[in-house]
DSSP file (Angstrom, degrees, kcal/mol; ACC not computed):
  #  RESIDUE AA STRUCTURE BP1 BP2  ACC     N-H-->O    O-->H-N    N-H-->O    O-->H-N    TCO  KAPPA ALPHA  PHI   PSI    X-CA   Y-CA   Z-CA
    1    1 A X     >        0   0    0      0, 0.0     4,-1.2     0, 0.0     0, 0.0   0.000 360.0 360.0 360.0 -42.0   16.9   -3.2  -34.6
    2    2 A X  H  >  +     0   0    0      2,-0.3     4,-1.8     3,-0.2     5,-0.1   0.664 360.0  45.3-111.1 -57.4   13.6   -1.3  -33.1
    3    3 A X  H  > S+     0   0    0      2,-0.2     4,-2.0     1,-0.2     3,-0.4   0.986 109.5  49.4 -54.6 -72.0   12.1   -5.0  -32.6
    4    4 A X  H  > S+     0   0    0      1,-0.3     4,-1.0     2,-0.2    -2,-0.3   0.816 114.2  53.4 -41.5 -59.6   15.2   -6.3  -31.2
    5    5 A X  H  X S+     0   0    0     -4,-1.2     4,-2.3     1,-0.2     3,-0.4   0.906 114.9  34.3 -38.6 -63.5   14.8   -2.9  -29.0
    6    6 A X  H  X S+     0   0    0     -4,-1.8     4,-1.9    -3,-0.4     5,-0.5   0.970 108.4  63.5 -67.2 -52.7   11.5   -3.3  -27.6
    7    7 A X  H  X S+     0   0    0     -4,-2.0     4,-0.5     2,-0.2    -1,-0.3   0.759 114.8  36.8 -33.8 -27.6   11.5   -7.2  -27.3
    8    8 A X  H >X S+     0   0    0     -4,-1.0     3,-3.7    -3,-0.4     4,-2.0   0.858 112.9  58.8 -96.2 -79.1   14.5   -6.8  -24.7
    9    9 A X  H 3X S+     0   0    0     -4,-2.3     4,-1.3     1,-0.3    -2,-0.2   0.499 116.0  32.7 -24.8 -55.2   12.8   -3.6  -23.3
   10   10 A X  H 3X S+     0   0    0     -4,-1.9     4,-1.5     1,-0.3    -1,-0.3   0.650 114.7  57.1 -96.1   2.9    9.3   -5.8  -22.4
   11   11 A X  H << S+     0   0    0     -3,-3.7    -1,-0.3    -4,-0.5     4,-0.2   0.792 108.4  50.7 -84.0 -35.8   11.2   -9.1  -21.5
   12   12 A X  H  X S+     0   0    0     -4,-2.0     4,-1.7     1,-0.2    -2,-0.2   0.893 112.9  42.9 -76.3 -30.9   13.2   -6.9  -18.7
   13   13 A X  H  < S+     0   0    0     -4,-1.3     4,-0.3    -5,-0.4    -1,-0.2   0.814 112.2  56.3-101.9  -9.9   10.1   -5.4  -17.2
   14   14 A X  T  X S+     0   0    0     -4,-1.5     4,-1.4     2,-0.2     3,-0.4   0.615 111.4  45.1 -52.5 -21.3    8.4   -8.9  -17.3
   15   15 A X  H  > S+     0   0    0     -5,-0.3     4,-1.2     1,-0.3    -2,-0.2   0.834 110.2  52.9 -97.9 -20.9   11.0  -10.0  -15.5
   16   16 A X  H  < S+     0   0    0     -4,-1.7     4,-0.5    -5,-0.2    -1,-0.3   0.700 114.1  40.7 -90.0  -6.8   11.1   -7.2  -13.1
   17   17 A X  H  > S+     0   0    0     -3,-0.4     4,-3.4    -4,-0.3     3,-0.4   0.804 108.5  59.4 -96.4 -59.9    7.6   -7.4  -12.1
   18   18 A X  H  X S+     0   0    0     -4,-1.4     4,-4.1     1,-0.2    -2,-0.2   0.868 112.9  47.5 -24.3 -45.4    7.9  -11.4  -12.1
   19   19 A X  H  X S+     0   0    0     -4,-1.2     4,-2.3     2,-0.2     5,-0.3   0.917 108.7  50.4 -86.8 -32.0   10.8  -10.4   -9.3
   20   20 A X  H  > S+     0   0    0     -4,-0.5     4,-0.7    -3,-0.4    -1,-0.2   0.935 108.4  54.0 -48.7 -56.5    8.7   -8.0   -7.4
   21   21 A X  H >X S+     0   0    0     -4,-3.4     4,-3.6     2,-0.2     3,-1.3   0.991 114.5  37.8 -45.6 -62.5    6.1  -10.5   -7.2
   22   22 A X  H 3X>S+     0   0    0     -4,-4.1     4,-4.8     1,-0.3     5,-0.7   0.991 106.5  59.9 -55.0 -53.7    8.4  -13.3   -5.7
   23   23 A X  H 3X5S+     0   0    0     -4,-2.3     4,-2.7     2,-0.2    -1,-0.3   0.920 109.7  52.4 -42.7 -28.6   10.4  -11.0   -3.4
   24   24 A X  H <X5S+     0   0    0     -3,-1.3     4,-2.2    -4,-0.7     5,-0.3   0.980 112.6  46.6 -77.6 -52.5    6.3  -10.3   -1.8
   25   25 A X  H  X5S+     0   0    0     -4,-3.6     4,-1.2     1,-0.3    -1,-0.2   0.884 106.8  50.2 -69.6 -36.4    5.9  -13.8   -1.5
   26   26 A X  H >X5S+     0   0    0     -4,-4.8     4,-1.9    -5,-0.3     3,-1.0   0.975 112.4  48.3 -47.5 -49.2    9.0  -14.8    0.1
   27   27 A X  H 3X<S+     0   0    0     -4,-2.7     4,-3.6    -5,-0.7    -2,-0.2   0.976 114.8  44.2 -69.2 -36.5    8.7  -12.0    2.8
   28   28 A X  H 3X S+     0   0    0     -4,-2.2     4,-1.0     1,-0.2    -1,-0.2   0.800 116.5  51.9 -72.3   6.4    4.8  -12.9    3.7
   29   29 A X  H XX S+     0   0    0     -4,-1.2     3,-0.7    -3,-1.0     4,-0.5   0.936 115.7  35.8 -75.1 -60.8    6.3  -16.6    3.4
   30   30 A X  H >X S+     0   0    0     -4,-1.9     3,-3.8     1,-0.3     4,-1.7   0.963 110.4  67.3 -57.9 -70.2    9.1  -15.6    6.0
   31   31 A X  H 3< S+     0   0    0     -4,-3.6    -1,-0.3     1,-0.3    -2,-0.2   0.575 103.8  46.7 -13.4 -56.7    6.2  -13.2    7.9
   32   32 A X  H << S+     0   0    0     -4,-1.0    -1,-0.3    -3,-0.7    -2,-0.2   0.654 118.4  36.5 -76.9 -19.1    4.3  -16.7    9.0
   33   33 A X  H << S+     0   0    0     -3,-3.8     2,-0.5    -4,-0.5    -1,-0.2   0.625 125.1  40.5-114.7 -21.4    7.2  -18.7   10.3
   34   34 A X  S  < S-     0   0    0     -4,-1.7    -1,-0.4    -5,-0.2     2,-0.2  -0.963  75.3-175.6-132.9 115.5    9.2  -15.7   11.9
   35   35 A X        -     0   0    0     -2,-0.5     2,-0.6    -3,-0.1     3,-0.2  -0.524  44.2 -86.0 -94.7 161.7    6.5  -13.3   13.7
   36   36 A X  S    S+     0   0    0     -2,-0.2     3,-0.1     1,-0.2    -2,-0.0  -0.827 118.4  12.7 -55.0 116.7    8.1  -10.0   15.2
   37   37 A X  S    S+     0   0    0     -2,-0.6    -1,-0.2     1,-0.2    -3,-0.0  -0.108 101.8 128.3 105.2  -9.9    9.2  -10.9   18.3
   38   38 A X        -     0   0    0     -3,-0.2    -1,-0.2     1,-0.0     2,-0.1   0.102  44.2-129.2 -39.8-174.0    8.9  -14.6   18.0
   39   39 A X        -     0   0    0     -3,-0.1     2,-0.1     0, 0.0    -5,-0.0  -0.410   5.2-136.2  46.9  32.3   11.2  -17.0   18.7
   40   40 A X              0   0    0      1,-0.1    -6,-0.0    -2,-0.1    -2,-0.0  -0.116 360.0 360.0 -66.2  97.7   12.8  -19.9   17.4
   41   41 A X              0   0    0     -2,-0.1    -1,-0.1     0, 0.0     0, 0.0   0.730 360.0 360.0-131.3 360.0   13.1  -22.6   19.5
């Protein structure tokens, strides 16, 4: 049960870090195609 515990315990906070990561990359992803004040044309 205690294994069981922990296993979920470090599998959620890989995965929350994993999500952190992406969510950065997406926005400096976004950041290069859409400047502030920019344009789209």
């Amino acid at each position: 049960m205690i294994m069981e515990t922990m296993l979920t315990l470090i599998t959620t906070a890989f995965a929350f870090v994993a999500g952190l990561a992406w969510n950065e990359a997406i926005q400096k992803l976004i950041e290069e195609f859409y400047t502030a004040g920019g344009a789209v044309t």
